[in-house]
PAFI-883973 format. One line per 5 residues: number of its first residue (from 1); for each residue x, y, z of C-alpha. Coordinates in pm, 1 decimal. Layout:
BEGIN
NUM) X/Y/Z; ...;
***
This chain:
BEGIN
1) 1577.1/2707.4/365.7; 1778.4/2579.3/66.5; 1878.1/2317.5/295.2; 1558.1/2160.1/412.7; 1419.3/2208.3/62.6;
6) 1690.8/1909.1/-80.9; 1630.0/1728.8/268.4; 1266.1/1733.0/149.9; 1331.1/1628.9/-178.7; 1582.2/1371.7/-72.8;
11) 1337.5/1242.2/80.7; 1050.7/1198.0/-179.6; 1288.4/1085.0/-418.0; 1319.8/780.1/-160.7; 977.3/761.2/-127.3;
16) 932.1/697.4/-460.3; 1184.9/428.4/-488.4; 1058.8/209.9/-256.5; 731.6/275.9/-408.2; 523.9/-102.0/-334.7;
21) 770.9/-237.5/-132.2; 642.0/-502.2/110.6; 775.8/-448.3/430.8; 738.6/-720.2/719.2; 799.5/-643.7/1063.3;
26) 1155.7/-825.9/1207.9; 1264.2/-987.7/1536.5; 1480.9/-801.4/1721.0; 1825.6/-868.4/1689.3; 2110.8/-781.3/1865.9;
31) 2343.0/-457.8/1839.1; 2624.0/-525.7/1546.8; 2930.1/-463.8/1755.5; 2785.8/-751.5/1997.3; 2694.2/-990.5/1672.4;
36) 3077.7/-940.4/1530.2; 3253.5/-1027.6/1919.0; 3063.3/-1338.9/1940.7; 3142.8/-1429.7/1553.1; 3559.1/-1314.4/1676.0;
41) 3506.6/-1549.4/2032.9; 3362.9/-1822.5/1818.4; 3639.0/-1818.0/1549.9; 3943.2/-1807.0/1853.9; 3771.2/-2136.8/2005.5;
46) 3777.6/-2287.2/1711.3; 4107.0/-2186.6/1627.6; 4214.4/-2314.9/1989.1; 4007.7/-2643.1/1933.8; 4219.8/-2688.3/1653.5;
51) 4570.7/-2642.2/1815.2; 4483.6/-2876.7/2078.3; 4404.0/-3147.6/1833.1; 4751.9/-3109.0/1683.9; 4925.1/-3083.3/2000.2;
56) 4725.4/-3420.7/2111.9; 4890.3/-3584.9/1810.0; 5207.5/-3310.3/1767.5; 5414.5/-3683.0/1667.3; 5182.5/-3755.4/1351.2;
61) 5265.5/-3414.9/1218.6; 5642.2/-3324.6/1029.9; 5791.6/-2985.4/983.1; 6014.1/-3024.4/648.7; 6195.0/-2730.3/774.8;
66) 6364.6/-2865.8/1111.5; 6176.6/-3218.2/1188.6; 6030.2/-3098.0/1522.5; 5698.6/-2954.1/1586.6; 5695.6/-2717.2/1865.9;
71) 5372.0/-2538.1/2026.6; 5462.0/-2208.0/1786.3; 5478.0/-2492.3/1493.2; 5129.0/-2640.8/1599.3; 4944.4/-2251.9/1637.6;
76) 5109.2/-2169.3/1278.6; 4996.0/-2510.1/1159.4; 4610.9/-2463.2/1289.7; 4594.6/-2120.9/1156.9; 4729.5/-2130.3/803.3;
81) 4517.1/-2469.2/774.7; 4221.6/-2294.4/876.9; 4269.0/-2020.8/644.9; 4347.9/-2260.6/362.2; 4639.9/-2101.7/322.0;
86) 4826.3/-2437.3/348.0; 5225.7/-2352.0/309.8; 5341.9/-2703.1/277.2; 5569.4/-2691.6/545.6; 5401.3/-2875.4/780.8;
91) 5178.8/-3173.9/709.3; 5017.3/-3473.2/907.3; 5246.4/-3791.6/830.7; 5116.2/-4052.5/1022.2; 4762.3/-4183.6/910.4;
96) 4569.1/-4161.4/1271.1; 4717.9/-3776.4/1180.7; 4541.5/-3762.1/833.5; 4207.0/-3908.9/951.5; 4172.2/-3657.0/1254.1;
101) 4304.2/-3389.6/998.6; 3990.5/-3546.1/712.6; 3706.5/-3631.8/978.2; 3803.3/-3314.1/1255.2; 3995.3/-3077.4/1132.7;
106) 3815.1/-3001.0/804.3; 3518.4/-2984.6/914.9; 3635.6/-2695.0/1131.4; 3780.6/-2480.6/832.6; 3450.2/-2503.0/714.1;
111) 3324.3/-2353.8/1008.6; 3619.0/-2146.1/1026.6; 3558.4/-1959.7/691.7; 3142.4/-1954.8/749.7; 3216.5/-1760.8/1065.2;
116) 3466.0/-1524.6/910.6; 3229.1/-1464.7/555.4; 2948.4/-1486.3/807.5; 2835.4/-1140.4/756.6; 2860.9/-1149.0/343.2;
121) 2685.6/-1496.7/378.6; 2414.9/-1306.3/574.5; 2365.1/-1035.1/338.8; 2314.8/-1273.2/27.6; 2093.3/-1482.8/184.0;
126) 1893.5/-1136.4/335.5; 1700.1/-1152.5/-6.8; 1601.8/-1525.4/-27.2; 1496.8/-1524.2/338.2; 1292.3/-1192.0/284.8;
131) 1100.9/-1309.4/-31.2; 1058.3/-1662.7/198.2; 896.9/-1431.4/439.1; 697.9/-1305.2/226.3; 623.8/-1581.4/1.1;
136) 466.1/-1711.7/385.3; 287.5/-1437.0/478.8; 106.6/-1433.0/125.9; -20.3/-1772.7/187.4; -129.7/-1709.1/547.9;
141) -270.3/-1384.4/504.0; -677.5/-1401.1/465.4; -963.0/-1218.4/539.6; -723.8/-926.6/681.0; -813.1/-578.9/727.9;
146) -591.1/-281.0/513.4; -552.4/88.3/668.7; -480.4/318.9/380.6; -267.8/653.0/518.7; -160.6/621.9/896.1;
151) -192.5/918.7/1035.1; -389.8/997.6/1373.7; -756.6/894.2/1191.8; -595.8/544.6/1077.1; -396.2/551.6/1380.6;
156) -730.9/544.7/1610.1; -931.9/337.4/1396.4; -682.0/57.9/1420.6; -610.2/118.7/1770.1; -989.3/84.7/1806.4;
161) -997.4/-259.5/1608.6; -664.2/-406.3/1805.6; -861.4/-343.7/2120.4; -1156.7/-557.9/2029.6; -927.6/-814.6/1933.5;
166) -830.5/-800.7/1578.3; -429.2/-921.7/1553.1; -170.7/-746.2/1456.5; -82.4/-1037.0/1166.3; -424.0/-931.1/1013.4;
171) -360.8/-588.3/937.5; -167.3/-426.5/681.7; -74.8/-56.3/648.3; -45.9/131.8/328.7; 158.6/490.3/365.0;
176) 383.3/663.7/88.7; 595.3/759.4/356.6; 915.6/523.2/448.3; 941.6/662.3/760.3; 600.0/610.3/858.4;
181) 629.9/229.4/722.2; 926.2/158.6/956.8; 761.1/302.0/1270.5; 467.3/104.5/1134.0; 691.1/-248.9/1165.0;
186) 828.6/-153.8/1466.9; 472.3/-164.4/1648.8; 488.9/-551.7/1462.3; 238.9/-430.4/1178.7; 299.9/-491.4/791.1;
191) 339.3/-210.5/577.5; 331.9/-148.9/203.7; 555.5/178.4/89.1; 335.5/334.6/-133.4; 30.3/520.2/-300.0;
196) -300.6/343.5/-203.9; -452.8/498.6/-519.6; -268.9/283.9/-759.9; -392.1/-103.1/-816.0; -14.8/-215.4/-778.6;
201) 0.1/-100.8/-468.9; -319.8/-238.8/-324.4; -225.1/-583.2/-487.2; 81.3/-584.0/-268.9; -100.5/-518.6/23.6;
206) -314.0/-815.2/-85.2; -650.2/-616.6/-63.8; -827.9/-840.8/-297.2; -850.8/-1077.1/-58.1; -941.4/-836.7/229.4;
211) -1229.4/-814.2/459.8; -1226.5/-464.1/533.1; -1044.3/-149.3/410.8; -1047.9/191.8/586.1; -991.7/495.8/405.6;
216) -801.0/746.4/591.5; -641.0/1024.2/363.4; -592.3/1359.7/441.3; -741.1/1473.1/141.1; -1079.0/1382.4/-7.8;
221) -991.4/1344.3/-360.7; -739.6/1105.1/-279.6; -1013.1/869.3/-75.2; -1242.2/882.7/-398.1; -920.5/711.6/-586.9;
226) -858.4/482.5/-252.5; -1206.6/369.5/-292.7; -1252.8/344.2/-645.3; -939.6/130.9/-708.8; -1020.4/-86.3/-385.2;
231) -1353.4/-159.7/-514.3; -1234.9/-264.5/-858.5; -986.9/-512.3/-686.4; -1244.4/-638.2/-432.5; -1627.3/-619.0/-539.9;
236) -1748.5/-768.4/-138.0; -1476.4/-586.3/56.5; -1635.6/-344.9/335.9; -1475.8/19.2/298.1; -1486.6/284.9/552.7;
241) -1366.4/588.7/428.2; -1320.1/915.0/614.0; -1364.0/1249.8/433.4; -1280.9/1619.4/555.0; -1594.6/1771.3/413.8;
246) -1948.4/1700.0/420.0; -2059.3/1764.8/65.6; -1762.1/1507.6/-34.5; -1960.9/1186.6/156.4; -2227.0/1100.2/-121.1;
251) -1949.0/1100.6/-403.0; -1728.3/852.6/-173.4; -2076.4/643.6/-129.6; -2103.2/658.3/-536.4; -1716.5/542.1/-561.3;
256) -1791.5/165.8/-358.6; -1723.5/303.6/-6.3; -1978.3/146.2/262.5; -1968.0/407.6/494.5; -1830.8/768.6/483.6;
261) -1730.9/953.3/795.4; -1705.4/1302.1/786.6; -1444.7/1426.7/1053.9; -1481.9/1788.7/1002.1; -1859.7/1774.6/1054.8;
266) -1830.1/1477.3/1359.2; -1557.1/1750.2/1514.9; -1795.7/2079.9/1449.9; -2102.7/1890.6/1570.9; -1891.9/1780.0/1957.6;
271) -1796.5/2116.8/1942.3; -2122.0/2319.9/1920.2; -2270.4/1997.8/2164.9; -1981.0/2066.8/2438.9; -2098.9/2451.4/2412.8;
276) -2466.5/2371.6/2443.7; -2404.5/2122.1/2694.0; -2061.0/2044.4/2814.0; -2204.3/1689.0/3008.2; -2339.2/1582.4/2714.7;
281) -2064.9/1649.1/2529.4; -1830.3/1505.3/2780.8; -2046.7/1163.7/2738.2; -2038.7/1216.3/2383.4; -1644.1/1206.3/2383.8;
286) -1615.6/924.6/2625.0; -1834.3/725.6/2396.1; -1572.7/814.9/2093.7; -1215.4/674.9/2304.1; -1230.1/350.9/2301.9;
291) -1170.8/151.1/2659.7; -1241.8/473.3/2917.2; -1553.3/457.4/3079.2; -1804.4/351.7/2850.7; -1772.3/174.7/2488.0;
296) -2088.0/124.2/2190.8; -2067.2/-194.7/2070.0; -2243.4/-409.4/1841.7; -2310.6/-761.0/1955.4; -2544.4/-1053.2/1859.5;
301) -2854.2/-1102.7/2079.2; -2823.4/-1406.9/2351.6; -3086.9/-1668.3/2410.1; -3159.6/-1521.4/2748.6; -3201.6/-1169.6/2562.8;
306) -3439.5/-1338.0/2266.3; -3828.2/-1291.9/2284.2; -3751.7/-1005.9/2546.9; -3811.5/-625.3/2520.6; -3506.8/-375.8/2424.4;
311) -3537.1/-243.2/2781.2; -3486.5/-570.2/2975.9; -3152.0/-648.7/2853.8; -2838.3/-613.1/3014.0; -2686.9/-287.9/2806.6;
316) -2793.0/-15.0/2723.6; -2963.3/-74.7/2374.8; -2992.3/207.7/2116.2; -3094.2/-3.8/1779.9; -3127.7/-312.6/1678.9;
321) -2975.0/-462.9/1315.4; -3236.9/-744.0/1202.5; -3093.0/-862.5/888.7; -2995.1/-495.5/661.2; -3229.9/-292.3/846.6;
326) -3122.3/-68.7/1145.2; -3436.1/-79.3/1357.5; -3416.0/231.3/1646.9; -3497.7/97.1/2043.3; -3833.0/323.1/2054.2;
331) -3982.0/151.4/1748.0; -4261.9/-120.9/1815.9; -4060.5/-353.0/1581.0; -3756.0/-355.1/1791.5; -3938.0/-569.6/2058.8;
336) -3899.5/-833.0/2172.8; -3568.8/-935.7/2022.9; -3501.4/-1222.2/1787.8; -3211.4/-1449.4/1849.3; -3091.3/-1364.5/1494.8;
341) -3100.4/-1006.7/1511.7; -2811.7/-783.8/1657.6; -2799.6/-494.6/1851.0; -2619.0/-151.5/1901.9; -2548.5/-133.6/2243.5;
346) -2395.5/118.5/2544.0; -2182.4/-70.2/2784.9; -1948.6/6.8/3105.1; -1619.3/-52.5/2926.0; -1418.8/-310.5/3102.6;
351) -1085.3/-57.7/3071.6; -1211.2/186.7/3270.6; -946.3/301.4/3436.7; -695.1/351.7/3193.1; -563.8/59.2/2931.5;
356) -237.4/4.0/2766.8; -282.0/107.2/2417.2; -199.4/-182.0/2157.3; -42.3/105.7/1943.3; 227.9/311.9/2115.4;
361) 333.3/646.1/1997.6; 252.6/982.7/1921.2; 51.5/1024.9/1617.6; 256.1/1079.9/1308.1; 274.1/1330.4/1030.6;
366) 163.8/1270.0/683.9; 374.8/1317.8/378.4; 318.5/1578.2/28.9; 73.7/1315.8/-135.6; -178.2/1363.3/141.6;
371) -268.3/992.6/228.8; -96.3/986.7/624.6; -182.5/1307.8/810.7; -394.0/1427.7/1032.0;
***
């Protein structure tokens, strides 16, 4: 027990370090042991390269120790020039010698010692390259959506947005978990290590200039502070925020959020349907997953659809949006349809079947600050 309690705390200590770190998802690169052989095969070639340039010329060269250049004295030669070592003892004397030796042969110790420091060249140029990346992504990020805790409710709601198109350069996850961030870039999503109720945080994940921001904490006290800080950052960003209880839904409305979900309630009410009436129920759950059998959706009204009744269109209409008002399909107003207004809609999904998700995985766990699970 001792045991897991320091693994625990081991691992909220690093937590907290890489508190607002930006991480971008990376190309895959190859395994290390493979990198280092091909950095080893490219050094010998150019090693060899070099001894057959000497040899090709072995009379231009002098040995001060015994006047003759043999094919040991032209493998020394290329190797202690390459290293810059440079002993002296044997040196190009003729000048077609000293040219190949200024326009060939030093442009290969160059490459020589770049291939040999290779890997300390790579790791101090890992920083410059990383805040290049994400001096780019900065620019090129607009109008991008933020999930806030990624645990199986911002798991599904992204997975939900992904399969109506949204791209995975337009999202950005915010988790205090590490872990969670890493599995995050290895589905080729950006993450942000860190609490979504701090303002630092947010700014890193660039949510004042976001179109959308869900909410999907485990606790409800920590969506209030989600919201709250979101909205002061972004006064026209849409936030959807999820909530555990009921009686917690009007004070998340009061703290900027656009519309609450309540997950306990939504998950109580299927329930008590599926007893009442397990088809209904069954229709009611199909209508939740996105992509199996049939989907809602919310689409604008087509020309062939305008100045027609709710009941002559193609889908299964269940309320029409004509500007802010939500207009139900048995109210007079509803028909016929204006080529302005939009519509709620029940549809044959075009996945039925079974479609790949966009977001492998199983669901993950959340961490002690209650922003990732459930």
């Amino acid at each position: 027990m001792k045991h897991h309690g320091r693994e625990a705390r081991a691992s909220h200590e690093e937590d907290q370090l890489a508190t607002g770190r930006i991480s971008l998802p990376r190309p895959i690169v190859e395994h290390p042991l493979r990198q280092v052989g091909q950095r080893l095969a490219l050094a010998l070639f150019v090693m060899l390269l070099t001894v057959l340039i000497v040899i090709a010329d072995r009379s231009g060269y002098k040995d001060n120790v015994d006047g003759h250049v043999s094919l040991l004295d032209t493998v020394y030669y290329a190797t202690v020039t390459l290293s810059t070592t440079g002993y002296g003892d044997i040196v190009p004397a003729s000048d077609t010698a000293r040219l190949v030796n200024v326009v060939v042969v030093t442009p290969l110790r160059v490459l020589f010692l770049i291939i040999l420091v290779g890997t300390t060249l790579e790791v101090l140029a890992e920083r410059t390259r990383e805040e290049w990346r994400q001096k780019r992504w900065r620019l090129a990020l607009r109008d991008h959506t933020v999930v806030v805790g990624f645990g199986t409710k911002g798991r599904s709601a992204l997975e939900t947005l992904m399969a109506t198109g949204l791209k995975k350069q337009q999202v950005v996850v915010v988790d205090p978990s590490s872990k969670v961030i890493e599995m995050v870039n290895a589905e080729g999503l950006t993450g942000v290590v860190g609490d979504g109720t701090r303002s630092d945080v947010l700014l890193r994940a660039e949510a004042q200039r976001a179109r959308q921001i869900i909410v999907a904490t485990q606790r409800d006290d920590t969506a209030v502070l989600v919201t709250l800080t979101a909205r002061q950052l972004n006064r026209g960003v849409k936030i959807i925020a999820a909530v555990r209880e009921e009686e917690n839904a009007p004070l998340l409305r009061q703290s900027g959020a656009d519309a609450v979900i309540t997950s306990a309630s939504a998950a109580g009410r299927l329930l008590g349907l599926s007893v009442l009436s397990p088809t209904a129920g069954t229709v009611l759950e199909d209508l939740i997953h996105q992509g199996t059998g049939l989907d809602i959706v919310e689409r604008p009204v087509t020309k062939a659809e305008a100045g027609r009744s709710v009941r002559d269109t193609e889908d299964l209409v269940v309320s029409v949006l004509r500007g802010h008002r939500l207009i139900g399909y048995d109210d007079p107003e509803a028909s016929p349809l204006q080529l302005t207004d939009r519509v709620i809609a029940i549809k044959r999904s075009k996945g039925t079947g079974g479609t790949a998700n966009p977001l492998k995985g199983a669901a993950w766990n959340g961490s002690s600050t209650g922003m990732s699970a459930e």
